[in-house]
N, CA, C and O atoms as a GROMACS GRO file, in nm:
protein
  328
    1UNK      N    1   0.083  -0.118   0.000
    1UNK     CA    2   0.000   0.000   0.000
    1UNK      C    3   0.087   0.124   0.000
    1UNK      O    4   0.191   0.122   0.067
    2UNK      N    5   0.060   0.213  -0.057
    2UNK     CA    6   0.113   0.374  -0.057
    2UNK      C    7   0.222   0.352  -0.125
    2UNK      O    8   0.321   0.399  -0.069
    3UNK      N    9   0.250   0.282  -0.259
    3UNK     CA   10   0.396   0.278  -0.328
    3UNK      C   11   0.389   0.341  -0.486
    3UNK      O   12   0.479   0.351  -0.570
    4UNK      N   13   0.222   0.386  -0.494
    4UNK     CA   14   0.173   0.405  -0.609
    4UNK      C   15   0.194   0.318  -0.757
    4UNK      O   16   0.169   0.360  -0.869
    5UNK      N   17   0.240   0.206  -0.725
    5UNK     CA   18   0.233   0.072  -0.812
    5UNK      C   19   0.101   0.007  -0.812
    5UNK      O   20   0.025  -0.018  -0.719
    6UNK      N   21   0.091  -0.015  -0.941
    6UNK     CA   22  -0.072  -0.107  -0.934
    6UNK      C   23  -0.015  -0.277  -1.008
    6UNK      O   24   0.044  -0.295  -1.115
    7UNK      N   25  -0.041  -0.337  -0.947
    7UNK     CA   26  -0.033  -0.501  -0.976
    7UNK      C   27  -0.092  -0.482  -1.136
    7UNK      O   28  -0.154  -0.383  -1.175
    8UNK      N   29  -0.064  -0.576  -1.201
    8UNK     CA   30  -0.160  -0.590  -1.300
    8UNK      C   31  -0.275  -0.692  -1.273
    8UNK      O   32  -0.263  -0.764  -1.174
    9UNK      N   33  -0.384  -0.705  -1.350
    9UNK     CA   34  -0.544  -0.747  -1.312
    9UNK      C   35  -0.496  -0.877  -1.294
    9UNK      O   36  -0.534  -0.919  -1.185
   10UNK      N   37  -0.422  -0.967  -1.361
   10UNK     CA   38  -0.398  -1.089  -1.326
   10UNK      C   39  -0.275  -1.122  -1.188
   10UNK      O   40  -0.252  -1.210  -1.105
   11UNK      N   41  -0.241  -1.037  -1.215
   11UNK     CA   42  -0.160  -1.099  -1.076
   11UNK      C   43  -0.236  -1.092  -0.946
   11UNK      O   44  -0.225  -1.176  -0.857
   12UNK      N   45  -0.336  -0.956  -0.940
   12UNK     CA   46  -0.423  -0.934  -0.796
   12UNK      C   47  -0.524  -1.049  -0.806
   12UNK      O   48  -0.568  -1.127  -0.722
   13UNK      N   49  -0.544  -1.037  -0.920
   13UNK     CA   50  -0.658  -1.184  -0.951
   13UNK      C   51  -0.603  -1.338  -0.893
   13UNK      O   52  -0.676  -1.423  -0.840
   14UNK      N   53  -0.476  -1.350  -0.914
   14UNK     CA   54  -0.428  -1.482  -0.872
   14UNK      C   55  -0.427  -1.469  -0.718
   14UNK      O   56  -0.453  -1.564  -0.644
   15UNK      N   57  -0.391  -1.330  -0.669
   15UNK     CA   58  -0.270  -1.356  -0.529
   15UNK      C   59  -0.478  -1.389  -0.461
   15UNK      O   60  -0.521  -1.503  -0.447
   16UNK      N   61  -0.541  -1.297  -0.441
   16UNK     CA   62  -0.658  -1.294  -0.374
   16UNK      C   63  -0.756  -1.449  -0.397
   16UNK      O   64  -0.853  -1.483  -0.329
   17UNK      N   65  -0.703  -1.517  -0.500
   17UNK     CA   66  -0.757  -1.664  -0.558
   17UNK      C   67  -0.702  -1.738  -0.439
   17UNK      O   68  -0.766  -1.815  -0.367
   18UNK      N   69  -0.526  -1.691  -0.424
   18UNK     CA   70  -0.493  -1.798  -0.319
   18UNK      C   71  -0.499  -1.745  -0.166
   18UNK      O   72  -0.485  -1.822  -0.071
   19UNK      N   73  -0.520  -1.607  -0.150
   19UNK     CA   74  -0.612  -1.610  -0.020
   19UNK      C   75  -0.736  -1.638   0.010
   19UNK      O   76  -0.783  -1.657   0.122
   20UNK      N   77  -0.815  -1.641  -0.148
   20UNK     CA   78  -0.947  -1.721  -0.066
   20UNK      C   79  -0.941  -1.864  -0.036
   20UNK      O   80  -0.983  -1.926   0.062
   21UNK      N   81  -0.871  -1.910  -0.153
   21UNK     CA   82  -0.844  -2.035  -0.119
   21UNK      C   83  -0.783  -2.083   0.041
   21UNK      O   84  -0.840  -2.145   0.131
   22UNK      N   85  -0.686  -2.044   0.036
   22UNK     CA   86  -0.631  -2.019   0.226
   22UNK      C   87  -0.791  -2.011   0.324
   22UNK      O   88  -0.853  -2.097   0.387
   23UNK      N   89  -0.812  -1.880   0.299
   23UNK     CA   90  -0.946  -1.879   0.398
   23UNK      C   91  -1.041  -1.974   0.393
   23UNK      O   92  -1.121  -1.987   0.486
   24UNK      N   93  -1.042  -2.052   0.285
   24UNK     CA   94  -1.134  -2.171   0.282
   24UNK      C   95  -1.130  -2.254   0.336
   24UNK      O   96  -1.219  -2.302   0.406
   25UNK      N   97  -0.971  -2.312   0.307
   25UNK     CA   98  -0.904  -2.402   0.348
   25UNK      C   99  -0.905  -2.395   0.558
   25UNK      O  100  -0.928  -2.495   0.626
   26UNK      N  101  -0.884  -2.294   0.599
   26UNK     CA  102  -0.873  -2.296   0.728
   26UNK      C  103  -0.986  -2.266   0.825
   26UNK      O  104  -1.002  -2.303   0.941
   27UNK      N  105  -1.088  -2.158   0.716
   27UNK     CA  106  -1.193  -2.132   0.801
   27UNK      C  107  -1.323  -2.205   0.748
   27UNK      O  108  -1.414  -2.189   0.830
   28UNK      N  109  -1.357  -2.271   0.652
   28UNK     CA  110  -1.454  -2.331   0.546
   28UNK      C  111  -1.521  -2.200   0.487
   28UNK      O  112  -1.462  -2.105   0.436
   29UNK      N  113  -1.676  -2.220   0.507
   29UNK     CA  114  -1.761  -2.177   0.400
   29UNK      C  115  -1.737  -2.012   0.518
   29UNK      O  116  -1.730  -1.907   0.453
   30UNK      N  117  -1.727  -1.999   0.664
   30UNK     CA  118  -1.692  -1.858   0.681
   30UNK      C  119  -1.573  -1.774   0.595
   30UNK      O  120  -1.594  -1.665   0.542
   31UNK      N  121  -1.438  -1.848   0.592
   31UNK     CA  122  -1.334  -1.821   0.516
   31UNK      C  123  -1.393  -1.732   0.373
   31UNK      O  124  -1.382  -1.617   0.331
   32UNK      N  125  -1.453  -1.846   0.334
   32UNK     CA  126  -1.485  -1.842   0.194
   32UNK      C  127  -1.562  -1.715   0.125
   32UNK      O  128  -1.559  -1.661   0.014
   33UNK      N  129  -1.634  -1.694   0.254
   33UNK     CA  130  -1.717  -1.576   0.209
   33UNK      C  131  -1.666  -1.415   0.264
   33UNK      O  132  -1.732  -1.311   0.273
   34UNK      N  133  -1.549  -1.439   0.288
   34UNK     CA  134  -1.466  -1.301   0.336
   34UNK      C  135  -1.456  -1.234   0.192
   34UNK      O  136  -1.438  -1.290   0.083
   35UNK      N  137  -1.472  -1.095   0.220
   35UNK     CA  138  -1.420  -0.985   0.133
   35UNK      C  139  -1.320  -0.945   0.157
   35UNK      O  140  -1.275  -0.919   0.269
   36UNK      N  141  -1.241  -0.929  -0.009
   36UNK     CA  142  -1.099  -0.984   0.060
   36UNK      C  143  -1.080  -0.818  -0.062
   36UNK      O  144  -1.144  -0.792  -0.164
   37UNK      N  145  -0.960  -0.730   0.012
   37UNK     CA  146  -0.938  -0.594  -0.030
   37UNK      C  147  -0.827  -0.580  -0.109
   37UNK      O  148  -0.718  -0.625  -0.075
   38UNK      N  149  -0.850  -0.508  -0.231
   38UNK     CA  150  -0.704  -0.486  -0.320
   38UNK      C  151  -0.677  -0.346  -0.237
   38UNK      O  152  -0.757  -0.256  -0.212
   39UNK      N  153  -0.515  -0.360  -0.194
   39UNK     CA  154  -0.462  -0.266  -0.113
   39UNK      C  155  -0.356  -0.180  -0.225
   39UNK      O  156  -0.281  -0.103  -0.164
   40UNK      N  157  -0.341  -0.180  -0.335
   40UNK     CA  158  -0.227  -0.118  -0.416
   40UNK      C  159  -0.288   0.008  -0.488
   40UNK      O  160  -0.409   0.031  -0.488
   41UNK      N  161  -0.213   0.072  -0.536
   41UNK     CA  162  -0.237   0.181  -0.639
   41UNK      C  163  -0.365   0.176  -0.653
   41UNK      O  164  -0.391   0.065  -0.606
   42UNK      N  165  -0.528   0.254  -0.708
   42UNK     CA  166  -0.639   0.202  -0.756
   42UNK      C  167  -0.663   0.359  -0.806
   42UNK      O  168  -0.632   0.468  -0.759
   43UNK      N  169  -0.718   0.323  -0.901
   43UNK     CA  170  -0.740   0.479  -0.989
   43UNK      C  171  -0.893   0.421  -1.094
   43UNK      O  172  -0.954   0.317  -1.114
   44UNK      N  173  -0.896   0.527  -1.126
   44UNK     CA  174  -1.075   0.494  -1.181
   44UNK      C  175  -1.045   0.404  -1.340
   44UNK      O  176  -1.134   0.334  -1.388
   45UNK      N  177  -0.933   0.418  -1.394
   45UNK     CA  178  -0.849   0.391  -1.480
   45UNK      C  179  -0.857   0.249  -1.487
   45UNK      O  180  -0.905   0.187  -1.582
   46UNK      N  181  -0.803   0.194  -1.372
   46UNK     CA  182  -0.753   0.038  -1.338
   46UNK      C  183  -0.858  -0.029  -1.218
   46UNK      O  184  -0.845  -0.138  -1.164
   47UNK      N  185  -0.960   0.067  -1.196
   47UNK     CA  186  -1.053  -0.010  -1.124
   47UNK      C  187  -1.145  -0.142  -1.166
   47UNK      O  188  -1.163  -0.248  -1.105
   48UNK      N  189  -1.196  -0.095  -1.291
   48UNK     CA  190  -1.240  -0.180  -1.375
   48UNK      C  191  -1.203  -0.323  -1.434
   48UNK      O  192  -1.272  -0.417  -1.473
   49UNK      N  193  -1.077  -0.304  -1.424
   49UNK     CA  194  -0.996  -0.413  -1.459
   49UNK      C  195  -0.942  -0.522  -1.391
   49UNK      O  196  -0.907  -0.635  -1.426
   50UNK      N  197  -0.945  -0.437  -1.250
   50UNK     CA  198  -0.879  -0.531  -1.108
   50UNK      C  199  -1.035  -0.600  -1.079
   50UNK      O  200  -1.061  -0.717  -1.052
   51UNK      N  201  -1.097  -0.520  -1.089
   51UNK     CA  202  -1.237  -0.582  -1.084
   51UNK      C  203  -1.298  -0.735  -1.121
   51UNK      O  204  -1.362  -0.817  -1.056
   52UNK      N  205  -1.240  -0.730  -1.274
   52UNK     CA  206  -1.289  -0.805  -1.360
   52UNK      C  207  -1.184  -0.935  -1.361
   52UNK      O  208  -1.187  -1.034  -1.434
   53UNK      N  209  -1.085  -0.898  -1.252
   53UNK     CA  210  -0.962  -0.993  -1.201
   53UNK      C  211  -1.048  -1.164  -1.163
   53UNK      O  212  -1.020  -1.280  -1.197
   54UNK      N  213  -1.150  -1.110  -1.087
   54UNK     CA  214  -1.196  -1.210  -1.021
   54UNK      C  215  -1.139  -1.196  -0.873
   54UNK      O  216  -1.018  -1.176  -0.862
   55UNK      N  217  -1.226  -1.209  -0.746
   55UNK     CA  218  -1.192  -1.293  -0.620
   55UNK      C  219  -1.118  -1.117  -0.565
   55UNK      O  220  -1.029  -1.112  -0.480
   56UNK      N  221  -1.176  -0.986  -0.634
   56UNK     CA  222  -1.125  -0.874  -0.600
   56UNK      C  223  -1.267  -0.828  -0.543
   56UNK      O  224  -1.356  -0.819  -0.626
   57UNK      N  225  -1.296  -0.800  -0.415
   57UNK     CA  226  -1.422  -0.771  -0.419
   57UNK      C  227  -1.439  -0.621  -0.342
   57UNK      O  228  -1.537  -0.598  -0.272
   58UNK      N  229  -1.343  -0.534  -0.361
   58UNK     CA  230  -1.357  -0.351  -0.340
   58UNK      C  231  -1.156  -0.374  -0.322
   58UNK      O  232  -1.066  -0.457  -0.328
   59UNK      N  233  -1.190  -0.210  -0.296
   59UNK     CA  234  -1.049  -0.136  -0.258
   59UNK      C  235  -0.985  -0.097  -0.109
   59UNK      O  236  -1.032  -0.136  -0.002
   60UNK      N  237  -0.888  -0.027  -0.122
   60UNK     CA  238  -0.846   0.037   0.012
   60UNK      C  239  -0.813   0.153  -0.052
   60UNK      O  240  -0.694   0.167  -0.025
   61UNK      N  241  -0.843   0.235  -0.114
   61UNK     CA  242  -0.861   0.349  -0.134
   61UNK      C  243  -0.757   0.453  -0.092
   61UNK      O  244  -0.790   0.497   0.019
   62UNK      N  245  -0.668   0.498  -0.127
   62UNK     CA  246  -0.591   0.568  -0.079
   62UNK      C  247  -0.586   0.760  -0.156
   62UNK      O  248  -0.659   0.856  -0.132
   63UNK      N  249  -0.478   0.746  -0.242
   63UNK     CA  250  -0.483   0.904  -0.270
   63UNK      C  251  -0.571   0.908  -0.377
   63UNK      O  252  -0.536   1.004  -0.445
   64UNK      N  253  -0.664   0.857  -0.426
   64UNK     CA  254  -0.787   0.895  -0.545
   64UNK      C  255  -0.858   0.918  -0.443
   64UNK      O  256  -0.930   1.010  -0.482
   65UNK      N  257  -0.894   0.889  -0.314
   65UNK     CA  258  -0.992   0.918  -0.237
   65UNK      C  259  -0.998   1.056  -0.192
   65UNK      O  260  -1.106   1.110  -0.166
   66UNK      N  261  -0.896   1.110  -0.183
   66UNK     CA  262  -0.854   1.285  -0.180
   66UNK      C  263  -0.904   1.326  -0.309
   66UNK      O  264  -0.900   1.449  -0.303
   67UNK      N  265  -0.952   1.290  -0.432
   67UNK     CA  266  -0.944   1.387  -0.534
   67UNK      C  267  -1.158   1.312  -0.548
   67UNK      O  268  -1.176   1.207  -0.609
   68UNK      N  269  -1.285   1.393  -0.481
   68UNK     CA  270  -1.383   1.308  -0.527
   68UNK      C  271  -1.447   1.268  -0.637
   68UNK      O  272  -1.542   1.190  -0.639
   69UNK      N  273  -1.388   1.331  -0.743
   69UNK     CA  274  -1.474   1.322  -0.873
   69UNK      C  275  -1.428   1.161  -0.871
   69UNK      O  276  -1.512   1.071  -0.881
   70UNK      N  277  -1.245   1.129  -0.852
   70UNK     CA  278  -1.183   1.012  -0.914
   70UNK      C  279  -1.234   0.906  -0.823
   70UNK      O  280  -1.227   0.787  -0.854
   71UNK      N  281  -1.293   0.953  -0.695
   71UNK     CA  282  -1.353   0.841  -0.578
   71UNK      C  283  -1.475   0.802  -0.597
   71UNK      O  284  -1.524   0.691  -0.571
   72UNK      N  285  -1.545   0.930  -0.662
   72UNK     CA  286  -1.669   0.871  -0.709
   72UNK      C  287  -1.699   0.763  -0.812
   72UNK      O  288  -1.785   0.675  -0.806
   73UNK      N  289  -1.606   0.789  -0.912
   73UNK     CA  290  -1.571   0.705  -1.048
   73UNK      C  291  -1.580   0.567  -0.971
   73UNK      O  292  -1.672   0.489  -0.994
   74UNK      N  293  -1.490   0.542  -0.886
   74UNK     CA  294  -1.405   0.425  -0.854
   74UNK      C  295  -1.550   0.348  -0.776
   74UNK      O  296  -1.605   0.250  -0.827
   75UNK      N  297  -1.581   0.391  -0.690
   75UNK     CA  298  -1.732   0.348  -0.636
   75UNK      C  299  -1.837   0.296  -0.703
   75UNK      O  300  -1.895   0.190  -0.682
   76UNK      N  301  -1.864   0.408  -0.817
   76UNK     CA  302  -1.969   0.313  -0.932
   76UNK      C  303  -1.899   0.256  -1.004
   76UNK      O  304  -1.982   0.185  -1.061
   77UNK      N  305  -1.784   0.226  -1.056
   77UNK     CA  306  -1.708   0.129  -1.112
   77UNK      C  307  -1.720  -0.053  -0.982
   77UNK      O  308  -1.726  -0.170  -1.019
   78UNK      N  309  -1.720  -0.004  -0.854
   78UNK     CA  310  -1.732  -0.106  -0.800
   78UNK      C  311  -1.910  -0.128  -0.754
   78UNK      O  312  -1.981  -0.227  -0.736
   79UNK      N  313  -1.921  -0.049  -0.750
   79UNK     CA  314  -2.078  -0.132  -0.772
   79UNK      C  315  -2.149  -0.141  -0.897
   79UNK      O  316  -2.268  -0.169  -0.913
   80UNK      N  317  -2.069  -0.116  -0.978
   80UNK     CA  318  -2.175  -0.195  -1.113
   80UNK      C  319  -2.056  -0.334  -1.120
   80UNK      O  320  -2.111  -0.416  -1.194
   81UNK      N  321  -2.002  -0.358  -1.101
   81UNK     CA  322  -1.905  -0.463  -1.085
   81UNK      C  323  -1.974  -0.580  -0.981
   81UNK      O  324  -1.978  -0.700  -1.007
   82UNK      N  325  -2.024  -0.521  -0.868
   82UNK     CA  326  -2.078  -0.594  -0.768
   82UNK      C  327  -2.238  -0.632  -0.784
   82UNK      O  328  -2.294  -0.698  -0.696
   0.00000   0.00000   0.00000
């Protein structure tokens, strides 16, 4: 978080695949149903895309959240996603 690097959609897509998997694995169907947070770079840009990663289910929001037009973007980008 805070390095202003964004993963690309497949790599956040994999890493969060094998933490749900983990949470499954240890906690079952509670595990399973955790919302699990992309913590990197997120811009209204690349929201869409981390989205469509799979097993990404919102953000941690960092400096787009200071600017609201780009926070707003990012919000209905995740709820039409959701």
């Amino acid at each position: 978080m805070g390095t202003g690097k964004t993963a690309s959609a497949r790599d956040a897509g994999a890493m969060h695949r094998r933490i749900r998997t983990w949470l499954t694995e240890q906690y079952g169907a509670t595990g399973a149903d955790r919302s699990i947070l992309y913590g990197g770079s997120v811009k209204p840009g690349n929201a869409a895309g981390l989205m469509a990663a799979g097993d990404v289910d919102g953000f941690l929001v960092g400096g787009a959240s200071l600017e609201a037009e780009a926070f707003l973007q990012i919000v209905r980008l995740v709820a039409e996603a959701s």
